[in-house]
N, CA, C and O atoms as CSV, one atom per row, in Angstrom:
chain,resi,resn,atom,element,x,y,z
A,1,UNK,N,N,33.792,0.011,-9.595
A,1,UNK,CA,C,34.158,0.807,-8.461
A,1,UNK,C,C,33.354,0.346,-7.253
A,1,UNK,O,O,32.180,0.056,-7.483
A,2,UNK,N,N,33.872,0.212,-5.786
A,2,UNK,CA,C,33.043,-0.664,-4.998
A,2,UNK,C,C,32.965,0.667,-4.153
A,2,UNK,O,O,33.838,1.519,-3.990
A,3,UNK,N,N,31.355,0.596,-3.538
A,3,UNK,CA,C,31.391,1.615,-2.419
A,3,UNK,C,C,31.693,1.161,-1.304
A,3,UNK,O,O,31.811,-0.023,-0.987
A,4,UNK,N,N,31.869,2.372,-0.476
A,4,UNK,CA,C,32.301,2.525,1.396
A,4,UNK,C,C,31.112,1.738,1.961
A,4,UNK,O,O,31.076,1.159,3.046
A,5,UNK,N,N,30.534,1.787,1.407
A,5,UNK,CA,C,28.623,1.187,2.234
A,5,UNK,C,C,29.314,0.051,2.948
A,5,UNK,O,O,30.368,-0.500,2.632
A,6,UNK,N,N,28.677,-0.145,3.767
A,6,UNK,CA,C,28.636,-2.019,4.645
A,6,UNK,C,C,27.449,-2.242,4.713
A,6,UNK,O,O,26.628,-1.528,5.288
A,7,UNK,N,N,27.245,-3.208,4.161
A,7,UNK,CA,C,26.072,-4.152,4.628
A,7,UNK,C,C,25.805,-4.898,6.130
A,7,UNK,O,O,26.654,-5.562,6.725
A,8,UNK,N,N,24.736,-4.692,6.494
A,8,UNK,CA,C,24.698,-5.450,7.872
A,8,UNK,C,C,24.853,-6.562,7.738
A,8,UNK,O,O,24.610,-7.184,6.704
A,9,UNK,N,N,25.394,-7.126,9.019
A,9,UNK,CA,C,25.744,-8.485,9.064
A,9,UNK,C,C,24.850,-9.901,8.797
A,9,UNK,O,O,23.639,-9.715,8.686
A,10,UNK,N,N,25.248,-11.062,8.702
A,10,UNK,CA,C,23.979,-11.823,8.309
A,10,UNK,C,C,22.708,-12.007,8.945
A,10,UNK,O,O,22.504,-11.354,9.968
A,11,UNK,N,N,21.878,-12.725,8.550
A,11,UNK,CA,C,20.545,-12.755,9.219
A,11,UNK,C,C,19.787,-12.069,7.979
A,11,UNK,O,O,20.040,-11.884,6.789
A,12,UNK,N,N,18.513,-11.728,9.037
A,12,UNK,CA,C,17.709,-10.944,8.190
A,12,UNK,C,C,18.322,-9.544,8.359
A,12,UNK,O,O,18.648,-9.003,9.416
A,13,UNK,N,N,18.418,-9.038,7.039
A,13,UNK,CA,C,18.933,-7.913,7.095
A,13,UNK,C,C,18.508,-7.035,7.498
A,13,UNK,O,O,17.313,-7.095,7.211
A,14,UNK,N,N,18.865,-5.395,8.495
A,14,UNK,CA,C,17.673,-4.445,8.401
A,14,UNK,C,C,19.079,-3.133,8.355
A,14,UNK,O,O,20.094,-2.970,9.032
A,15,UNK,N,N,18.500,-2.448,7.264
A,15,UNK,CA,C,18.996,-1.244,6.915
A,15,UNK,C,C,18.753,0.065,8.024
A,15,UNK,O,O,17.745,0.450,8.617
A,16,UNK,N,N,19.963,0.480,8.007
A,16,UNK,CA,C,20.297,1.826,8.700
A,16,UNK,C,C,19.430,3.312,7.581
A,16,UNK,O,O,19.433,3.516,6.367
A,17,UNK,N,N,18.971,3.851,8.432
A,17,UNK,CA,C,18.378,5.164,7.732
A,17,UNK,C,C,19.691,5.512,6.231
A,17,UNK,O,O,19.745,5.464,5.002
A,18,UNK,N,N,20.549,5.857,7.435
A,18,UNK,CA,C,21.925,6.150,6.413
A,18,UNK,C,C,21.850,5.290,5.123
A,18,UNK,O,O,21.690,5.499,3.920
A,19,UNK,N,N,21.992,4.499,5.727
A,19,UNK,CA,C,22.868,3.093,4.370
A,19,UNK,C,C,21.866,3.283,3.114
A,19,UNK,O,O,22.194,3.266,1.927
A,20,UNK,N,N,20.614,3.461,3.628
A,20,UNK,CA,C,19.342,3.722,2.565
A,20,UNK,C,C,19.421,4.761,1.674
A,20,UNK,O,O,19.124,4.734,0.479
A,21,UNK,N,N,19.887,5.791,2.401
A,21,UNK,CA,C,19.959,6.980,1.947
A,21,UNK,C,C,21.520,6.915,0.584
A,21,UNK,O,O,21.778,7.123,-0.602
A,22,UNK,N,N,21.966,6.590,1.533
A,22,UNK,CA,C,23.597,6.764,0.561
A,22,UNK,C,C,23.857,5.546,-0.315
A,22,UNK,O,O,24.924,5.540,-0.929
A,23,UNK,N,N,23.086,4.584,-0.448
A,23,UNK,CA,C,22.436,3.572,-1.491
A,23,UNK,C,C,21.761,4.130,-2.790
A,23,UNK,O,O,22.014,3.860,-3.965
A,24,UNK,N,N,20.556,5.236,-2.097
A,24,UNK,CA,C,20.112,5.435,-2.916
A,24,UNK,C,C,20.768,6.911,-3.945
A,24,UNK,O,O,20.628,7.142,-5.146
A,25,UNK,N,N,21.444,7.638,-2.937
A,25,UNK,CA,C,22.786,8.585,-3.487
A,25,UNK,C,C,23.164,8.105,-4.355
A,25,UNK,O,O,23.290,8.867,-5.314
A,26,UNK,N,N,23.472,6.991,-4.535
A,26,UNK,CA,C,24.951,5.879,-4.814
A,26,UNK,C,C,23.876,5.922,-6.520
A,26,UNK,O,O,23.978,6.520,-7.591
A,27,UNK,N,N,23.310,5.335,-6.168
A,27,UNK,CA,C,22.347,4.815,-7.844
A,27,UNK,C,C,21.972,6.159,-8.348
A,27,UNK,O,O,22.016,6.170,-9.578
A,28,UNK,N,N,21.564,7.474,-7.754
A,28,UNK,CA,C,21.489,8.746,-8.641
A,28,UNK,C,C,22.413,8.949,-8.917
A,28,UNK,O,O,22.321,9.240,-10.109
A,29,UNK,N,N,23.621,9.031,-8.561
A,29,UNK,CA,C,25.038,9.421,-9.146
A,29,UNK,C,C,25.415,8.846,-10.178
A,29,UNK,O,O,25.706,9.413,-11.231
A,30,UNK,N,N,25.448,7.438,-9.926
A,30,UNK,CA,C,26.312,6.407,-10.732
A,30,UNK,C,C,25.570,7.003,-12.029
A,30,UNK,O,O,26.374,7.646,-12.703
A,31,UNK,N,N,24.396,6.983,-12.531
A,31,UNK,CA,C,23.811,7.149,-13.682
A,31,UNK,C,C,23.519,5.592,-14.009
A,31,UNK,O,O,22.538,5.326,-14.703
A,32,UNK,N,N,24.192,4.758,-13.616
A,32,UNK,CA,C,24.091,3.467,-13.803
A,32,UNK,C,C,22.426,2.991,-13.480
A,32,UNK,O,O,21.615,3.897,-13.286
A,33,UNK,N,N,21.889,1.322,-13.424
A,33,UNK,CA,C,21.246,0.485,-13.504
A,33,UNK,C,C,20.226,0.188,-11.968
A,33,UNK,O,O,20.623,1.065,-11.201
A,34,UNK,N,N,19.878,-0.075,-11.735
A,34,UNK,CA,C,19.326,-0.184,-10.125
A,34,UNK,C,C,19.787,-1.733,-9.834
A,34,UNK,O,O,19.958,-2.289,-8.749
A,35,UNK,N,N,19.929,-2.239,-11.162
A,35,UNK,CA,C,20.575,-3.742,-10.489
A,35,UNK,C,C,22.181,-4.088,-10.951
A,35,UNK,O,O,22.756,-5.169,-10.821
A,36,UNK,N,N,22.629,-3.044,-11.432
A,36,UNK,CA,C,23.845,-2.945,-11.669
A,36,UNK,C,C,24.449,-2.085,-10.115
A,36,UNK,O,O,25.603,-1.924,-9.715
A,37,UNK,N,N,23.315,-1.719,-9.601
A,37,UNK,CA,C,24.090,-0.854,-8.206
A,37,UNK,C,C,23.705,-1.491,-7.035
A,37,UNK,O,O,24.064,-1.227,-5.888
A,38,UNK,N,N,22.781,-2.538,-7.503
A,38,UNK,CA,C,22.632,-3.405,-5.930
A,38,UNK,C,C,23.726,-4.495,-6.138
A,38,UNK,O,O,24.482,-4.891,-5.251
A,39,UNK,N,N,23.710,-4.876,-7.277
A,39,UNK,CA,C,24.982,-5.899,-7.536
A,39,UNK,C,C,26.126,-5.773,-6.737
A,39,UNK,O,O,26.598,-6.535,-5.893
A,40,UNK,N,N,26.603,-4.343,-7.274
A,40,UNK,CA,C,27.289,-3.863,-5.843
A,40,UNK,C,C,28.005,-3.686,-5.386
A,40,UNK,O,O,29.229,-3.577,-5.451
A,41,UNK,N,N,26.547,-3.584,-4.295
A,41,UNK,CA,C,26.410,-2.946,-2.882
A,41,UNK,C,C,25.686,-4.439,-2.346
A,41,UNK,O,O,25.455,-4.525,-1.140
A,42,UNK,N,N,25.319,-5.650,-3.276
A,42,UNK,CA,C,25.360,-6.945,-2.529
A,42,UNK,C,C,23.618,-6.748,-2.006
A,42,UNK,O,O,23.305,-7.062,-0.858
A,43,UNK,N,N,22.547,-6.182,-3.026
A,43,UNK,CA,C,21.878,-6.497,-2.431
A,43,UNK,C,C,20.695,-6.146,-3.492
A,43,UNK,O,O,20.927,-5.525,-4.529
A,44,UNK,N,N,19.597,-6.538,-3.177
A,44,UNK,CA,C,18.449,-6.857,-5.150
A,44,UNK,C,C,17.623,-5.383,-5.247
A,44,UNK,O,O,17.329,-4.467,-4.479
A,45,UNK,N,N,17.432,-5.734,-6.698
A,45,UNK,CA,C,17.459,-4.166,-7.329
A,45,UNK,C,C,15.924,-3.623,-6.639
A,45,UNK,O,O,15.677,-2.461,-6.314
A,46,UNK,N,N,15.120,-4.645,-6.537
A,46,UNK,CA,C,13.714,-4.416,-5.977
A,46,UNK,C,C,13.608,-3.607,-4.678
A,46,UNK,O,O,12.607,-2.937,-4.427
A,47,UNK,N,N,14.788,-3.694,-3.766
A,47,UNK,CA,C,14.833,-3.033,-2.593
A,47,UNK,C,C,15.256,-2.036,-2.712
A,47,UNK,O,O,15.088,-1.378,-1.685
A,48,UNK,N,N,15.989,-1.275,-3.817
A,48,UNK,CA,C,16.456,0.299,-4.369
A,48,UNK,C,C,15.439,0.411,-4.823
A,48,UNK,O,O,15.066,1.574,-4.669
A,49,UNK,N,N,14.515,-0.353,-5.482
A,49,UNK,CA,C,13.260,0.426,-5.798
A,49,UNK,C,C,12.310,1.320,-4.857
A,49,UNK,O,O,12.033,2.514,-4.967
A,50,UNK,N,N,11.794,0.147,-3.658
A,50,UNK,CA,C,10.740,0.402,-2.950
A,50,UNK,C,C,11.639,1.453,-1.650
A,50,UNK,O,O,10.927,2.100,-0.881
A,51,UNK,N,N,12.846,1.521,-1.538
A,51,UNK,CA,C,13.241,2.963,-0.671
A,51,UNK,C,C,13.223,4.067,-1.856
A,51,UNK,O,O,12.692,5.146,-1.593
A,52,UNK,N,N,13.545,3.946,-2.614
A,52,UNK,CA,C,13.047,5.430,-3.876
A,52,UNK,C,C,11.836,6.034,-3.603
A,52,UNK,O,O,11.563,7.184,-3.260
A,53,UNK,N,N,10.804,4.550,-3.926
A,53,UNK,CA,C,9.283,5.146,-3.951
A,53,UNK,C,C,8.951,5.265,-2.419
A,53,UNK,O,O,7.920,5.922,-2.275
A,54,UNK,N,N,9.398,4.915,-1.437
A,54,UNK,CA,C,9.204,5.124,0.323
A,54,UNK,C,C,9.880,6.592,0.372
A,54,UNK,O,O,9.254,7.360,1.103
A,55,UNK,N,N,11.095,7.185,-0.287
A,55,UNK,CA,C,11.118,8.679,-0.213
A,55,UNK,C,C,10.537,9.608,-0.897
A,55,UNK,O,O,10.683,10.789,-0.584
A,56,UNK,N,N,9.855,9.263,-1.842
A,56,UNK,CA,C,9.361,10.063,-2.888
A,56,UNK,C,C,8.204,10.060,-2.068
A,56,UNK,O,O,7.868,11.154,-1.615
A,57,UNK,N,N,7.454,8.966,-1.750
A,57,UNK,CA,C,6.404,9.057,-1.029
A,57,UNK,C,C,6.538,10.608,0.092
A,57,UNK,O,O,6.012,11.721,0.097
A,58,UNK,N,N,7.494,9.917,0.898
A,58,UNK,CA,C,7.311,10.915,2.104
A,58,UNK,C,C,7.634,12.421,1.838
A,58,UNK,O,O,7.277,13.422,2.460
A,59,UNK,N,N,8.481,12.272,0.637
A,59,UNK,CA,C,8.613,13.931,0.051
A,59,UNK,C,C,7.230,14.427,-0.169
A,59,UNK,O,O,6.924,15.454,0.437
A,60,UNK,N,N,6.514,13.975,-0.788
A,60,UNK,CA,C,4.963,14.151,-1.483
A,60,UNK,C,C,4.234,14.547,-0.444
A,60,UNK,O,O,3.501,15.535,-0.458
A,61,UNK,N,N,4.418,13.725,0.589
A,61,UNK,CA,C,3.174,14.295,1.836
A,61,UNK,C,C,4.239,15.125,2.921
A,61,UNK,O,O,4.093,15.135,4.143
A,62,UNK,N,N,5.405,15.854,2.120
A,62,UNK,CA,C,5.815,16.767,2.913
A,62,UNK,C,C,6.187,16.852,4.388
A,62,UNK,O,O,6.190,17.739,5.242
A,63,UNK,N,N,6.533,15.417,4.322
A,63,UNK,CA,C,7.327,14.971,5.935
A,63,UNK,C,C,8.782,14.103,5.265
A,63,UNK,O,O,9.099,13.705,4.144
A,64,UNK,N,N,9.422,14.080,6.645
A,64,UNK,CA,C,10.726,13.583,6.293
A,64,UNK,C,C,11.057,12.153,5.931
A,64,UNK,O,O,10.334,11.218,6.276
A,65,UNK,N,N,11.956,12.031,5.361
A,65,UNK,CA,C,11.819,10.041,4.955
A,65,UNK,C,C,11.868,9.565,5.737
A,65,UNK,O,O,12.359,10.055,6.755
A,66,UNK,N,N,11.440,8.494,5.685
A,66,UNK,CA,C,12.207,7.693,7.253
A,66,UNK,C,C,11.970,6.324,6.641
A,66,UNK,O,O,12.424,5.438,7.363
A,67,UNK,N,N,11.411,5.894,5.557
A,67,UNK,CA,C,11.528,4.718,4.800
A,67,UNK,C,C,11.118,3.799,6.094
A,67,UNK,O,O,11.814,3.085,6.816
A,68,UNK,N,N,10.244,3.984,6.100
A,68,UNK,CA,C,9.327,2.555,6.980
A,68,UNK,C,C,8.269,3.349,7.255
A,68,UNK,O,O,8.343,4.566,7.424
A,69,UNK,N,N,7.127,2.591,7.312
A,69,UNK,CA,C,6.006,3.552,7.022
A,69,UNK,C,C,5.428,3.249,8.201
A,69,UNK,O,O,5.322,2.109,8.653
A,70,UNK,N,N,4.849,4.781,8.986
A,70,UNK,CA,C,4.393,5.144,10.268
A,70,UNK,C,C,3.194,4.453,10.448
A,70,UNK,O,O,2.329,4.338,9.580
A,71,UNK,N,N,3.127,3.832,11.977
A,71,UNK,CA,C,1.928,2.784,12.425
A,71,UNK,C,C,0.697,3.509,12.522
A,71,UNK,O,O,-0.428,3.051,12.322
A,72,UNK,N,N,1.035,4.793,12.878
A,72,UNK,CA,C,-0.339,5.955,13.255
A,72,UNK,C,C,-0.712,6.041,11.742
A,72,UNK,O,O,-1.919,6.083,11.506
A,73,UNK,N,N,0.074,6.072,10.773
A,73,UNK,CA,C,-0.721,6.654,9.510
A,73,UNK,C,C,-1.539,5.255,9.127
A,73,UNK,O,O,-2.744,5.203,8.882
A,74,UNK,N,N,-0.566,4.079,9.132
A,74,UNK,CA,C,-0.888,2.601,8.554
A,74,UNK,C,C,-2.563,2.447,9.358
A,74,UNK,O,O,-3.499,2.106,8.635
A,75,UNK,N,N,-2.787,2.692,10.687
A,75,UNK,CA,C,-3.886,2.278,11.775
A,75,UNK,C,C,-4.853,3.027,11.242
A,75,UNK,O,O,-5.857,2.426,10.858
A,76,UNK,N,N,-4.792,4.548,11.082
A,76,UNK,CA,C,-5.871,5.824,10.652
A,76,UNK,C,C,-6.726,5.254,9.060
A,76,UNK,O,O,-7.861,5.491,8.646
A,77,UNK,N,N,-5.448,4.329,8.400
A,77,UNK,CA,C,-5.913,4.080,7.035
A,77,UNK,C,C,-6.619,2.755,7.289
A,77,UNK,O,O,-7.581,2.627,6.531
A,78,UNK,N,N,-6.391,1.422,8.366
A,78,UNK,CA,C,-7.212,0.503,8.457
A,78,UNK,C,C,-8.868,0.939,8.824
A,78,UNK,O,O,-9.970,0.569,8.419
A,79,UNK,N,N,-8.349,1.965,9.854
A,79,UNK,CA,C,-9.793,2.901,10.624
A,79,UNK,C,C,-10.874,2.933,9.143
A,79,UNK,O,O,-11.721,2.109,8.797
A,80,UNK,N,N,-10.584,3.797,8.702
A,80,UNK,CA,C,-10.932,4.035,7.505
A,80,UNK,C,C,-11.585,3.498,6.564
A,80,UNK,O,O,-12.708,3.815,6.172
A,81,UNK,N,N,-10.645,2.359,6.026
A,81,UNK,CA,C,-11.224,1.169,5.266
A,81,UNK,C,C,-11.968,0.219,5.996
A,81,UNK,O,O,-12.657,-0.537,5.312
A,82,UNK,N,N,-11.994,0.083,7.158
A,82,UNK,CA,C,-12.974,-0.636,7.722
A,82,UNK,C,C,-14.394,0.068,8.052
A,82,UNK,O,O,-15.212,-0.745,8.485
A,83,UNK,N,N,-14.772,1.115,7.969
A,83,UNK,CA,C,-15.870,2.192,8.499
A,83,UNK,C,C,-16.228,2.271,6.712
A,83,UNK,O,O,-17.387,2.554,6.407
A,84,UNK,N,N,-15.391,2.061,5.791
A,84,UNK,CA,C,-15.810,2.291,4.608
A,84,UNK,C,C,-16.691,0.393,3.869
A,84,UNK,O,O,-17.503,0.083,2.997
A,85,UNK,N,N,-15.898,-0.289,4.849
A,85,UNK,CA,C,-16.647,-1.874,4.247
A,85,UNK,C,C,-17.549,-1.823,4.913
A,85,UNK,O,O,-18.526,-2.367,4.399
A,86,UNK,N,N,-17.812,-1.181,6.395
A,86,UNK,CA,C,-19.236,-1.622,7.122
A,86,UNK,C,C,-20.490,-0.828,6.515
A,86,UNK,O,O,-21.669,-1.173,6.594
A,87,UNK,N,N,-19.969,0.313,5.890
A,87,UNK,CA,C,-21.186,0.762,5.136
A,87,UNK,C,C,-21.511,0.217,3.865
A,87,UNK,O,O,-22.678,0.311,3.485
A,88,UNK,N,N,-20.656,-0.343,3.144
A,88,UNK,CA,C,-20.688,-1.035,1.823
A,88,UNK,C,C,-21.728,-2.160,2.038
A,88,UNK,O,O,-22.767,-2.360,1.409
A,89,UNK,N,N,-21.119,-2.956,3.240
A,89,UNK,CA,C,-21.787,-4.332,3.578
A,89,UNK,C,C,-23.493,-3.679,4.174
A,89,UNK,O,O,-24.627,-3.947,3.779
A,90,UNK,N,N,-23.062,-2.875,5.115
A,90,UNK,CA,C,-25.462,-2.228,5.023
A,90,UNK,C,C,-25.424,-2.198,3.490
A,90,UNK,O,O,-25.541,-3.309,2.971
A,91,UNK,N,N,-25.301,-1.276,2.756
A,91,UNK,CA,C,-25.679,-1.124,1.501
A,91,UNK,C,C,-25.810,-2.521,0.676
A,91,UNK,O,O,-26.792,-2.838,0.006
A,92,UNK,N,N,-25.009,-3.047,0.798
A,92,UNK,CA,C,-25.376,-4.423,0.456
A,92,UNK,C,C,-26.513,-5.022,0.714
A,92,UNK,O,O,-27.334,-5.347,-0.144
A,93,UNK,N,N,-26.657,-5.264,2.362
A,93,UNK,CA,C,-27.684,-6.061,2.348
A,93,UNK,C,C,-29.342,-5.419,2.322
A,93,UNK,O,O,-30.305,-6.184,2.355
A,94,UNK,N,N,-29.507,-3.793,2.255
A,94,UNK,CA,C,-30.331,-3.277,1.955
A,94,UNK,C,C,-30.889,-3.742,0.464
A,94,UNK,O,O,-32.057,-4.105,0.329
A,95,UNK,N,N,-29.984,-3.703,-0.610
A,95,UNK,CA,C,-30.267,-4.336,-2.012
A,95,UNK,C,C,-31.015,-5.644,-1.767
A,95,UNK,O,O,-32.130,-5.977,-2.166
A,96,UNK,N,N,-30.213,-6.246,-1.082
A,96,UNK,CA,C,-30.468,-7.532,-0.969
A,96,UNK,C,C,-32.126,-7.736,-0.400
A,96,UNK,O,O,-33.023,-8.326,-1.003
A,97,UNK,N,N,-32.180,-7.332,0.398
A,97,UNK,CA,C,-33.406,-6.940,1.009
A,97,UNK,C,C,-34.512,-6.831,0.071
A,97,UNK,O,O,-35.371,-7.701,-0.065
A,98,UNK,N,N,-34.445,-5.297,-0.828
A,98,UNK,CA,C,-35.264,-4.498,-1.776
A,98,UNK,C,C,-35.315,-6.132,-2.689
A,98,UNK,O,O,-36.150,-6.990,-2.401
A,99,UNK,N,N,-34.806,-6.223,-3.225
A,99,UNK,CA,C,-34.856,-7.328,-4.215
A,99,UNK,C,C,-35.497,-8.228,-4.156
A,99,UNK,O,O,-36.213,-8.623,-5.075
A,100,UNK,N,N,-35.296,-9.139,-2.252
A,100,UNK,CA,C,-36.362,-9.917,-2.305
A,100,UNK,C,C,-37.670,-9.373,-1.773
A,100,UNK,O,O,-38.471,-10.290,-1.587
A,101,UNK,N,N,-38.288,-7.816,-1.378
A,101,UNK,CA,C,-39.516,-7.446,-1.684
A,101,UNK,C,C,-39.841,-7.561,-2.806
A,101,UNK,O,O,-40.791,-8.306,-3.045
A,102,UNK,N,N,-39.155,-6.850,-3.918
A,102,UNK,CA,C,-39.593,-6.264,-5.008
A,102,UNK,C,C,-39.848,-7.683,-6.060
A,102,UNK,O,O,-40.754,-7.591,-6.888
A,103,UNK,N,N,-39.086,-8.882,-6.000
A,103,UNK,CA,C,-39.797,-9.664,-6.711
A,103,UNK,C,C,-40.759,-10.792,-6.440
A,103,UNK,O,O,-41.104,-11.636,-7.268
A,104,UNK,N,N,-41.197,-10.699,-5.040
A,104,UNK,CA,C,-42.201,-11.532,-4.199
A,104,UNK,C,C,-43.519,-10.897,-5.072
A,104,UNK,O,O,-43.754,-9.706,-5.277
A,105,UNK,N,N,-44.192,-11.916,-5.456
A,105,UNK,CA,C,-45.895,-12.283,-6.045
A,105,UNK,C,C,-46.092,-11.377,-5.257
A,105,UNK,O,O,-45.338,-11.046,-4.342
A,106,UNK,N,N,-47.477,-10.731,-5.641
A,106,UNK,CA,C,-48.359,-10.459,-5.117
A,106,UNK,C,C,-48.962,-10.579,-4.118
A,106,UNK,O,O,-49.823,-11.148,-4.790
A,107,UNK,N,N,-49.408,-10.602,-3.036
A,107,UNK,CA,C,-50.801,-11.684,-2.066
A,107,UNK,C,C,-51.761,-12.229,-3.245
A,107,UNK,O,O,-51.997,-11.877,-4.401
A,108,UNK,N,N,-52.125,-13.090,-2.529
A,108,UNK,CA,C,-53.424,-13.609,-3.546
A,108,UNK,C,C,-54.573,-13.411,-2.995
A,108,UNK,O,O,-55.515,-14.043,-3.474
A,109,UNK,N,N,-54.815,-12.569,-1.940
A,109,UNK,CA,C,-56.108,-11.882,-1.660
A,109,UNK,C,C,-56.562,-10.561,-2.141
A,109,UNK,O,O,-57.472,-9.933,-1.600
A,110,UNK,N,N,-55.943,-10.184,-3.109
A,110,UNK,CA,C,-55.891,-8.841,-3.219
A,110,UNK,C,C,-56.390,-9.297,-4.767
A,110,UNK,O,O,-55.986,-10.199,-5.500
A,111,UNK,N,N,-57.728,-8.009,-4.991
A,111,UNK,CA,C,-58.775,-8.321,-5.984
A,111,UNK,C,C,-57.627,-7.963,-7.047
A,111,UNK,O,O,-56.987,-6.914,-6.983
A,112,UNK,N,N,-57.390,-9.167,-8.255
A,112,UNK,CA,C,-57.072,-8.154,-9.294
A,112,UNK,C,C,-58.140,-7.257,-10.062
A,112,UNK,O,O,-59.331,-7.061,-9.818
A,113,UNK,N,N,-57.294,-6.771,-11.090
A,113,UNK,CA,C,-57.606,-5.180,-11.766
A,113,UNK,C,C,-58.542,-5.344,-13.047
A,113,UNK,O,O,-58.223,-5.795,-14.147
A,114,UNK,N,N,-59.798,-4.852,-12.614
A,114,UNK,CA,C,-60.626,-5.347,-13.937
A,114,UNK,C,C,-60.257,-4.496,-15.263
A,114,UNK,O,O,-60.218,-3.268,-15.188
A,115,UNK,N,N,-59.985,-5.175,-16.491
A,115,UNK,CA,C,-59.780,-4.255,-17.709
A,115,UNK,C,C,-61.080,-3.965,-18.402
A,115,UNK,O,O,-61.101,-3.243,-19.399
């Protein structure tokens, strides 16, 4: 059975909110395969995957799909991971530090310890 869907024209492809949506309609209904339903709809099963998990996502954090993931959230999370490596990297080189105190000799002016 072939669906109503259209695929955009050639090039690099870029999907309509819709087409995503009623793609992914298309594969809950059918009961069928994810690559038996991109087959088709003319297009690979990996990309019905990652709009599934891009709505499930956005269901989860309780905002609407929109299957492309927001630059403000993507930027807040680089923020983040970068404020989280610059403290890793002090902590690092603090070790680094301690280590080469802690296994430097002695002075050799310093009386040793009579037993």
């Amino acid at each position: 059975m072939k669906t109503q869907l259209q695929r955009p024209s050639a090039g690099k492809a870029r999907y309509s909110l819709e087409y995503k949506r009623e793609a992914l309609e298309h594969w809950k209904s059918s009961g069928r395969s994810a690559a038996k339903v991109a087959a088709e709809l003319g297009i690979r099963a990996p990309l019905l995957y990652r709009w599934a998990r891009q709505f499930r996502l956005a269901v989860q954090q309780g905002r609407q799909p929109e299957l492309k993931i927001d630059v403000s959230v993507m930027e807040a999370e680089i923020r983040r991971l970068t404020e989280e490596n610059a403290k890793l990297l002090e902590q690092r080189e603090v070790l680094k530090k301690s280590l080469g105190i802690l296994s430097e000799a002695p002075p050799s002016g310093m009386p040793k310890s009579s037993r």
